[in-house]
C-alpha positions in Angstrom: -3.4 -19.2 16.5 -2.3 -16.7 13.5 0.5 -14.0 14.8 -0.1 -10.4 13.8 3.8 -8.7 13.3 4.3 -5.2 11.7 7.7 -4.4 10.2 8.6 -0.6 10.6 10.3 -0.6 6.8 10.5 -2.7 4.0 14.4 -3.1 4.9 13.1 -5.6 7.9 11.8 -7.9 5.3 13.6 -11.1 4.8 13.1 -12.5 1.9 14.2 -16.1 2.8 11.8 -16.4 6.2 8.7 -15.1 3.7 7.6 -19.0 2.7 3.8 -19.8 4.4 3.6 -16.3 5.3 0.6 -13.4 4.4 2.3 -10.1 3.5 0.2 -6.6 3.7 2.1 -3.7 2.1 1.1 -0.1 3.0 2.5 2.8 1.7 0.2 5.7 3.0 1.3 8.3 1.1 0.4 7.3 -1.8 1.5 3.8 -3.5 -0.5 1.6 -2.0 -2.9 4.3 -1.7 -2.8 5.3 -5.5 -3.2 1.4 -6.4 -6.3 0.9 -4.5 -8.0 3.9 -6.0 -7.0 3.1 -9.1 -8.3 -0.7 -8.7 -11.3 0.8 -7.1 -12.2 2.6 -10.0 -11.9 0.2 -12.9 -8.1 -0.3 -13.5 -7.7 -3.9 -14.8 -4.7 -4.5 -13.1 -1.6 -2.5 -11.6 2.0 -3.8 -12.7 4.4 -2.6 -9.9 8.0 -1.8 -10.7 11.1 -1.4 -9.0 12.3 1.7 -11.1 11.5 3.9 -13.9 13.5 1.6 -16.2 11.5 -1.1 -15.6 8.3 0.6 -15.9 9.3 1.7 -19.3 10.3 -1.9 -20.6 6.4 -3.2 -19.6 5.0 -0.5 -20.9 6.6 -2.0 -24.5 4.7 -4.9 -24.1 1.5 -3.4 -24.3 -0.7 -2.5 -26.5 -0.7 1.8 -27.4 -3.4 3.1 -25.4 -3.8 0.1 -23.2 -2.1 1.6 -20.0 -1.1 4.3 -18.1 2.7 4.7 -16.7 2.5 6.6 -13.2 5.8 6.6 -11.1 8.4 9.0 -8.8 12.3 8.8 -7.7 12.6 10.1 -4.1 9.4 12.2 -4.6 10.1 13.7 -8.0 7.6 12.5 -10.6 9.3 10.6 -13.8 9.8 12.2 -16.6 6.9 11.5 -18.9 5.1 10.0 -16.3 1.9 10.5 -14.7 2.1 12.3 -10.7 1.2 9.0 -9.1 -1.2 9.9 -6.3 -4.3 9.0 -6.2 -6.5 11.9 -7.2 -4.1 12.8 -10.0 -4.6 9.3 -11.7 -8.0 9.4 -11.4 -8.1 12.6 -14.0 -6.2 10.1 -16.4 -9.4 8.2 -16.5 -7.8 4.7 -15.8 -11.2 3.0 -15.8 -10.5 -0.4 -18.1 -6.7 0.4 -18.7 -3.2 -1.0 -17.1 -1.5 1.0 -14.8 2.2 0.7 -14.7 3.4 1.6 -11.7 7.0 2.6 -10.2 7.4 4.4 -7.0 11.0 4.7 -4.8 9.6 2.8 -1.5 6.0 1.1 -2.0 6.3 -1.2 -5.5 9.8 -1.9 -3.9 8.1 -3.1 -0.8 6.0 -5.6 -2.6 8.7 -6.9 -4.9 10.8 -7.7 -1.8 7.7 -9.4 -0.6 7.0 -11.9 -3.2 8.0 -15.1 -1.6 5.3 -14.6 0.6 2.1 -17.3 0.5 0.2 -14.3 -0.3 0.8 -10.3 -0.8 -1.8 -7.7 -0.4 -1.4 -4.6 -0.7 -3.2 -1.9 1.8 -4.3 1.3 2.6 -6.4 3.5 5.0 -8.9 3.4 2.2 -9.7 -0.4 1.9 -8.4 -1.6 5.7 -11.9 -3.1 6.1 -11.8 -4.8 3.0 -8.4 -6.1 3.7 -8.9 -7.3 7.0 -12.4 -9.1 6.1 -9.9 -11.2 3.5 -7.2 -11.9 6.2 -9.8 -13.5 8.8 -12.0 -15.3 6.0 -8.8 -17.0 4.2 -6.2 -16.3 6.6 -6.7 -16.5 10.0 -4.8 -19.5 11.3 -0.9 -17.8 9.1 1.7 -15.9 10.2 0.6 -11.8 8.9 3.4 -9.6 8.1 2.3 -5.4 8.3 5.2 -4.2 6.1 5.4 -0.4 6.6 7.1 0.6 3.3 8.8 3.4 5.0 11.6 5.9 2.7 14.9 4.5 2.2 15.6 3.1 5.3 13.6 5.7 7.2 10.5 5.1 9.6 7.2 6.7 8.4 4.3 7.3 10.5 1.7 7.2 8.2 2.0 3.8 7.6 2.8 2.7 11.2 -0.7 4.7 11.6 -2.1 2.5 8.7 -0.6 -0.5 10.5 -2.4 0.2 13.8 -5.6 0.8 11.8 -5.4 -2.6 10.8 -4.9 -3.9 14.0 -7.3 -2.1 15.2 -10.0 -3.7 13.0 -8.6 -7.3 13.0 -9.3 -7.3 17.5 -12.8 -5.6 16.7 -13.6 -8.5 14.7 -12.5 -10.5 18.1 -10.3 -12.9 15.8 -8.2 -15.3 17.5 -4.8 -13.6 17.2 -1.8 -12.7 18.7 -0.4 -9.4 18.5 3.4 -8.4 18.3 4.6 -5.4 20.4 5.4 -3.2 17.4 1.4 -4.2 16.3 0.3 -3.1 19.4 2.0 0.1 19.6 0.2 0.9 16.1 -3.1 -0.1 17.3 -2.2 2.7 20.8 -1.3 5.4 17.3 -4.3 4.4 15.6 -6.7 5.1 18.6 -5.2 8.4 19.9 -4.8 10.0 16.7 -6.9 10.8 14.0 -6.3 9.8 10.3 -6.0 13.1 8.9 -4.2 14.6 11.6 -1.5 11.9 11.7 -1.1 12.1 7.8 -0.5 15.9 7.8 2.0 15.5 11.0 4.3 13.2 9.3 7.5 13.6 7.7 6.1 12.8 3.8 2.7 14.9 4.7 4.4 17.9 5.7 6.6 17.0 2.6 3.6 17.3 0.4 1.7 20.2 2.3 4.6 22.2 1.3 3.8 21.1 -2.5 0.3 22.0 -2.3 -1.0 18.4 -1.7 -3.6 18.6 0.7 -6.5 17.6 -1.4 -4.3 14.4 -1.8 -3.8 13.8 2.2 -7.4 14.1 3.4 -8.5 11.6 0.3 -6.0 9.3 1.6 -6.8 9.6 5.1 -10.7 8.4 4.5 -11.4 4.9 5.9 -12.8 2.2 4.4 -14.4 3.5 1.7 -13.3 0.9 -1.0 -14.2 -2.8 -0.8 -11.0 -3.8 -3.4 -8.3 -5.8 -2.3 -5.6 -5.8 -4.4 -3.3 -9.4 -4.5 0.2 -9.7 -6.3 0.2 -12.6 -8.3 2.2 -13.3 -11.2 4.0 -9.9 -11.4 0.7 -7.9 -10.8 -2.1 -6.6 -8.6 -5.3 -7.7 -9.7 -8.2 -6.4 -7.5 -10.1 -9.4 -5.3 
């Protein structure tokens, strides 16, 4: 029988207990988010950094014109970066291009999760796609939730992105066991809508102040994408 844990932050995450394990990273608002639209809609792959510095130094390695370098620091976009939310990197045109990828809590998330057998990462926008992959290739392993979080700090949105998962690996009646934290997410996920949620949280208020909204409600639909993005090799690569 597989066990179902979700991790409140990325700080829970340890790195030597990771070995046979099946990561899912979400980071609501927006990194996870951002690289499943941008998958979705014809990136070739997404290389996720751990700072700005880093994004920079790939982005040599590549040919001019080949990619697109999106990234923030605690919310500020990088200089001579793109915003990197989802409906701003869609106005790039990323269709058949690289996107490089640095964000304070979510690409740090999955390069604390590497060690695992596997590392996807999530969003409210591909949670059905995701879960279809976990039961078809992953049903019998340990599945780690990681809530990015912010520096150390719970976020709701992805604890709400947690329970939607949950929520859609019991209606697939899969043979699973639930942690306590997962079942408190799937108790979120049911009494609270998406959108409602997003906007109530810490980062959504965060970004209503900045004139986000169109950005929220996108990242609040549901399933709409069938992409599943998987870290291999130093990249997501859309599966």
């Amino acid at each position: 029988m597989g066990k179902v844990h979700v991790l409140l932050k990325k700080e829970e995450l340890d790195q030597q207990r990771l070995e046979g394990k099946v990561v899912v990273v979400l980071d609501i608002l927006f990194a996870t988010s951002s690289i499943v639209t941008a998958l979705a809609h014809g990136a070739l792959r997404v290389i996720p950094t751990v700072n700005g510095e880093e994004a920079l130094g790939k982005a040599q390695r590549q040919a001019p014109g080949s990619f697109l370098l999106s990234g923030e620091l605690n919310a500020q976009t990088l200089p001579g970066f793109v915003h990197p939310t989802p409906l701003a990197l869609l106005e790039q045109k990323i269709g058949g291009r690289t996107l490089i990828y640095s964000t304070t809590n979510g690409t740090v998330a999955l390069a604390k999760s590497r060690r695992a057998a596997q590392v996807y990462a999530a969003a409210l926008l591909n949670g059905s796609a995701v879960v279809e992959r976990i039961v078809r290739s992953h049903g019998d392993q340990t599945l780690l939730l990681v809530c990015a979080g912010s520096a150390d700090n719970f976020n709701l949105e992805d604890f709400y992105g947690a329970g939607y998962l949950v929520s859609l690996l019991r209606q697939r009646g899969s043979d699973l066991e639930f942690s306590d934290a997962a079942l408190a997410a799937e108790i979120l996920h049911r009494d609270c809508a998406a959108e409602d949620c997003l906007r109530r949280s810490r980062v959504g208020r965060m970004m209503l102040a900045r004139g986000l909204e169109r950005e929220i409600s996108f990242a609040a639909q549901q399933s709409i994408y069938a992409v599943v993005p998987n870290l291999a090799d130093g990249m997501l690569i859309g599966c």
